[in-house]
C-alpha positions as CSV (number, residue, x, y, z in Angstrom):
1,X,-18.3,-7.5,-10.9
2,X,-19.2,-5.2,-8.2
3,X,-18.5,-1.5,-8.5
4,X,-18.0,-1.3,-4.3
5,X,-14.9,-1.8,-2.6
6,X,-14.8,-5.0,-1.0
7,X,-13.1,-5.9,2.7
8,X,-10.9,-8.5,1.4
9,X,-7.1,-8.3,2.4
10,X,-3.9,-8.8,0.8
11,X,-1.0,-10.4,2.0
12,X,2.9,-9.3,0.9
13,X,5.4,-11.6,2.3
14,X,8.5,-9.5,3.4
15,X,10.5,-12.8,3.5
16,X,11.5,-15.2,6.1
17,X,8.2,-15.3,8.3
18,X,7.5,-11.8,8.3
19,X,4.4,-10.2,6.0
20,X,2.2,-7.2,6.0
21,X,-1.7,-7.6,5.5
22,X,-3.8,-4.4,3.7
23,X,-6.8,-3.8,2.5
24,X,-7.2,-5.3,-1.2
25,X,-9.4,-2.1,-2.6
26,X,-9.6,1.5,-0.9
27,X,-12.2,3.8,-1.5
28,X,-12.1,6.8,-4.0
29,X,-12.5,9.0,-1.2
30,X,-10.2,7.1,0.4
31,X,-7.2,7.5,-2.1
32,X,-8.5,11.1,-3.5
33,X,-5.9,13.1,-1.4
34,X,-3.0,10.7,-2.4
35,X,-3.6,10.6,-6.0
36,X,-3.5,14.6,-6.7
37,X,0.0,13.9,-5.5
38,X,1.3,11.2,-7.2
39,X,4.0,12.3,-9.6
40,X,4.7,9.1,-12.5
41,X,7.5,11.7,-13.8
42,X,9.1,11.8,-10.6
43,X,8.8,8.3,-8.6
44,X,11.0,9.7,-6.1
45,X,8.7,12.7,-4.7
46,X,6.1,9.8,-4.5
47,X,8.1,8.6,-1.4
48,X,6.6,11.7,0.8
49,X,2.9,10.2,0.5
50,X,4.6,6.8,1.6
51,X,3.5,6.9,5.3
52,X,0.3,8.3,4.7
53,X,-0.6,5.5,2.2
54,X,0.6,3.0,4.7
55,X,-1.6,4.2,7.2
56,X,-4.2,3.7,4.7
57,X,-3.7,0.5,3.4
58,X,-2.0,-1.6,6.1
59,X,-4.4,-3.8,8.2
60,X,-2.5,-6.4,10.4
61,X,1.4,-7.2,10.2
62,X,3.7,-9.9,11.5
63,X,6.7,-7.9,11.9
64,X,9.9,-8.5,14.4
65,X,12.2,-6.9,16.2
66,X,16.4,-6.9,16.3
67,X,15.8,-9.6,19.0
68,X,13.3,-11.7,16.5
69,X,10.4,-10.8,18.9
70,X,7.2,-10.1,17.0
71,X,5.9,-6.6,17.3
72,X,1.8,-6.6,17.7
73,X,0.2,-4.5,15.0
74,X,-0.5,-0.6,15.7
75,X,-1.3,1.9,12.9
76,X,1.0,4.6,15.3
77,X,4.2,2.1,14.9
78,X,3.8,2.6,11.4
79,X,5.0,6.1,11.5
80,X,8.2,4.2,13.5
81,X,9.1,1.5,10.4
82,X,12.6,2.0,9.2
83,X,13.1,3.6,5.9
84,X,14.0,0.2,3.6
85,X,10.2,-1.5,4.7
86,X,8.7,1.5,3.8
87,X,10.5,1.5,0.7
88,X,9.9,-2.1,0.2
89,X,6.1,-1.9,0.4
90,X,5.4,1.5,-1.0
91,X,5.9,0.2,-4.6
92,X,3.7,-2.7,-4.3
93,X,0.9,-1.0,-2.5
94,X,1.2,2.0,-5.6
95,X,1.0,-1.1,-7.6
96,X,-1.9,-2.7,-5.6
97,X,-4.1,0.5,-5.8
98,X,-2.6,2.1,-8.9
99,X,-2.2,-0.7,-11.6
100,X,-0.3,0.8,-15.1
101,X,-3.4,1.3,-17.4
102,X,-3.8,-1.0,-20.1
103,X,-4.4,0.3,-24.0
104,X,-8.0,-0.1,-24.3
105,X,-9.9,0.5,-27.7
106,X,-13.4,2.1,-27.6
107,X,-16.2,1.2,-29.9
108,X,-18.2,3.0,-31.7
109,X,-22.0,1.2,-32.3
C-alpha cells in the first residue's frame, strides 16, 4: 500500500449521461485548510467549504446545459454550478476524502 497519493480519478454519475470526474486521493496539504472547518455536528455549515472543495477535487465533467448542449470543463464554471449539483456532489466528495472512521482495536505486544 503506498502512503503517496496517487493520480487516479473517480467517476460519480449524476444520471442520464452526465458525470463528474475528481481526483481519487488529495494531498494532506491539499485538504489541510478544509478540514479545520469541517463541522460533523453541524453538516449544514459544511455547505460553505462546498465550492472550495470542488475546485479541489473536480478534474473533468460531462455536464449540459437547459438546451442539452455539453458544457466543456473549466474549474472558473465551477463557481457558476447551480445550488442542487453542488449539493448533490458535496456529500459524496466529503465521503470520498473523509470516510466515517471505523472502530479499530490497538495491540499491545
Amino acid at each position: 500500500m503506498s502512503r503517496f497519493v496517487t493520480d487516479k480519478n473517480i467517476r460519480i454519475s449524476l444520471g442520464g449521461n452526465e458525470w463528474v470526474d475528481v481526483h481519487g486521493q488529495l494531498t494532506f496539504a491539499e485538504l489541510s485548510p478544509i478540514m479545520s472547518t469541517i463541522d460533523s455536528a453541524n453538516p449544514t455549515a459544511n455547505l460553505k467549504m462546498a465550492i472550495p472543495l470542488l475546485e479541489l477535487a473536480i478534474t473533468d465533467w460531462c455536464l449540459e446545459n437547459d438546451d442539452a448542449t455539453t458544457v466543456p470543463f473549466d474549474k472558473d464554471k465551477i463557481k457558476q454550478l447551480d445550488t442542487a449539483t453542488v449539493v448533490e456532489l458535496f456529500p459524496k466528495i466529503i465521503q470520498l476524502y473523509f470516510p466515517e472512521k471505523k472502530s479499530s482495536t490497538t495491540s499491545a505486544e
